[in-house]
C-alpha positions as CSV (number, residue, x, y, z in Angstrom):
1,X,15.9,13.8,-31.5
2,X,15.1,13.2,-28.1
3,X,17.0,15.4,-25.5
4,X,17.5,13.1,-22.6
5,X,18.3,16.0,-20.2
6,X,14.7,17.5,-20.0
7,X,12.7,17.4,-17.7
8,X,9.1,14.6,-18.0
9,X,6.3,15.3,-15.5
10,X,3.6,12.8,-13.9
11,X,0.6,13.7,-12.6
12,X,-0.5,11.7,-9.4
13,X,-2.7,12.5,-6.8
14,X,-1.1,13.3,-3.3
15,X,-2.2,10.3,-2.0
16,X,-0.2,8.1,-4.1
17,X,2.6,10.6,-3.9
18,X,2.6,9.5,0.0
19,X,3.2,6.2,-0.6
20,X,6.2,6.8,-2.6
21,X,7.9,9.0,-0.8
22,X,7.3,6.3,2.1
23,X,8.4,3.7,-0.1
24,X,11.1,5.8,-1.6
25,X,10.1,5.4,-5.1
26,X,6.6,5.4,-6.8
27,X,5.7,2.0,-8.4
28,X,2.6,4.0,-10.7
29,X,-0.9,4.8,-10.6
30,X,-3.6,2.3,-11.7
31,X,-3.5,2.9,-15.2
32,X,0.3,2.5,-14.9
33,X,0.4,-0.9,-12.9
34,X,-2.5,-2.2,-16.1
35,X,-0.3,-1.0,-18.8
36,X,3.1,-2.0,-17.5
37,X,4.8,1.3,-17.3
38,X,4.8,4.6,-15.9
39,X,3.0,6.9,-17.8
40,X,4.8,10.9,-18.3
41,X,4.1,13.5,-20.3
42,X,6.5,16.4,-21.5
43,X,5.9,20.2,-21.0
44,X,3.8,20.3,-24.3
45,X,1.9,17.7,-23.3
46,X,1.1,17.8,-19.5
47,X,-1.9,19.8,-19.7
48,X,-3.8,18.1,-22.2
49,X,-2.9,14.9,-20.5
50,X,-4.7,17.0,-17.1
51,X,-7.7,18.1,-19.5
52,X,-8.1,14.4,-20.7
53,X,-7.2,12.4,-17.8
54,X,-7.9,14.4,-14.6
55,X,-10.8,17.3,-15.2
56,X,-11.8,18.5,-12.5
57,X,-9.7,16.3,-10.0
58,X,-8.3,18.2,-6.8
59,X,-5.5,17.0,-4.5
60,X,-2.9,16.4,-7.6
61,X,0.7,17.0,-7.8
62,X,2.9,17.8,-10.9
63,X,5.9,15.5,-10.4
64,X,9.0,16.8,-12.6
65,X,11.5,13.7,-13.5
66,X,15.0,14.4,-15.0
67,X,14.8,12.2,-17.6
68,X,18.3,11.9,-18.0
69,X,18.5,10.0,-14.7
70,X,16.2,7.0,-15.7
71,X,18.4,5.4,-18.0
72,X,17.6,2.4,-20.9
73,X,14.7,1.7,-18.8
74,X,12.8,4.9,-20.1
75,X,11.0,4.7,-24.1
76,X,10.0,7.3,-26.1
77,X,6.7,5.7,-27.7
78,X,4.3,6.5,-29.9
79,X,0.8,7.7,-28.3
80,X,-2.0,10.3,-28.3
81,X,-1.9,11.8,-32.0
82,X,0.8,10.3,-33.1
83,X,3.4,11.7,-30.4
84,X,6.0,10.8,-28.8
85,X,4.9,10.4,-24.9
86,X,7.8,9.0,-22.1
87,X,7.0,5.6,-20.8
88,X,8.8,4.2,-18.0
89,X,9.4,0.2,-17.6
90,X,10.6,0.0,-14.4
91,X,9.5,2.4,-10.7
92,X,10.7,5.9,-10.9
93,X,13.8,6.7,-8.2
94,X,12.9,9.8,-5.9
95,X,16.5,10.4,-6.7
96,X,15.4,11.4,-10.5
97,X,12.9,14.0,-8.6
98,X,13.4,17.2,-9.2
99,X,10.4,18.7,-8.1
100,X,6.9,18.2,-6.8
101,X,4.4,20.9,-7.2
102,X,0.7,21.1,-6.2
103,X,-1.9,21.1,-9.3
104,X,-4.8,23.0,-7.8
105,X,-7.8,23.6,-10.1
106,X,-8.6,27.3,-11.0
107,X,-11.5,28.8,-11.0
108,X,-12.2,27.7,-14.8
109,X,-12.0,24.2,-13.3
110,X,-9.1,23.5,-15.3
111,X,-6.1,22.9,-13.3
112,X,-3.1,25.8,-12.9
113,X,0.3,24.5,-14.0
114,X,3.6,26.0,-12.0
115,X,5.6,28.3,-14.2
116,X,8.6,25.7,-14.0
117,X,6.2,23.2,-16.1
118,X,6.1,26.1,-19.2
């Protein structure tokens, strides 16, 4: 079962993270605007979604969503391996925000995850 109360993280650069918080809610990355949804990954899956879709990419943030707060409009749905990934079909409220962390790379060139992702 799903808990609805964790928390759902999105990797973005700080860039597009500037134009949410501008706008007041972030409409998606690229890949998110092509597939028609917002693309999250949970705690167990964040850093191989880093590994396979950002190596070696600096100026990211780790954005950490309550899921809980985005209602019917976010799907559990079947993705890389088999696993459930979060998918969001609609923009993502700053209100369901409840962090935003740097992702710096380290010196292994993979990037360093804040203890609050673990």
């Amino acid at each position: 079962m799903i808990q609805r109360d964790r928390l759902i993280f999105k990797i973005c650069s700080t860039s597009l993270w500037s134009v949410a918080e501008a706008a007041g809610r972030f409409d998606g990355a690229p890949v998110d605007l092509a597939d028609g949804y917002i693309h999250f990954s949970t705690a167990a899956q964040a850093r191989e979604t880093a590994a396979k879709h950002f190596s070696g990419q600096e100026n990211l943030f780790l954005v950490a969503v309550e899921a809980g707060k985005l209602g019917e409009a976010l799907k559990w749905e079947v993705s890389r391996g088999g696993a459930l990934f979060p998918h969001l079909y609609a923009a993502l409220p700053l209100s369901a925000v409840a962090w935003v962390r740097p992702l710096p790379l380290g010196p292994d060139g993979k990037h360093i995850f804040p203890v609050e992702a673990s």
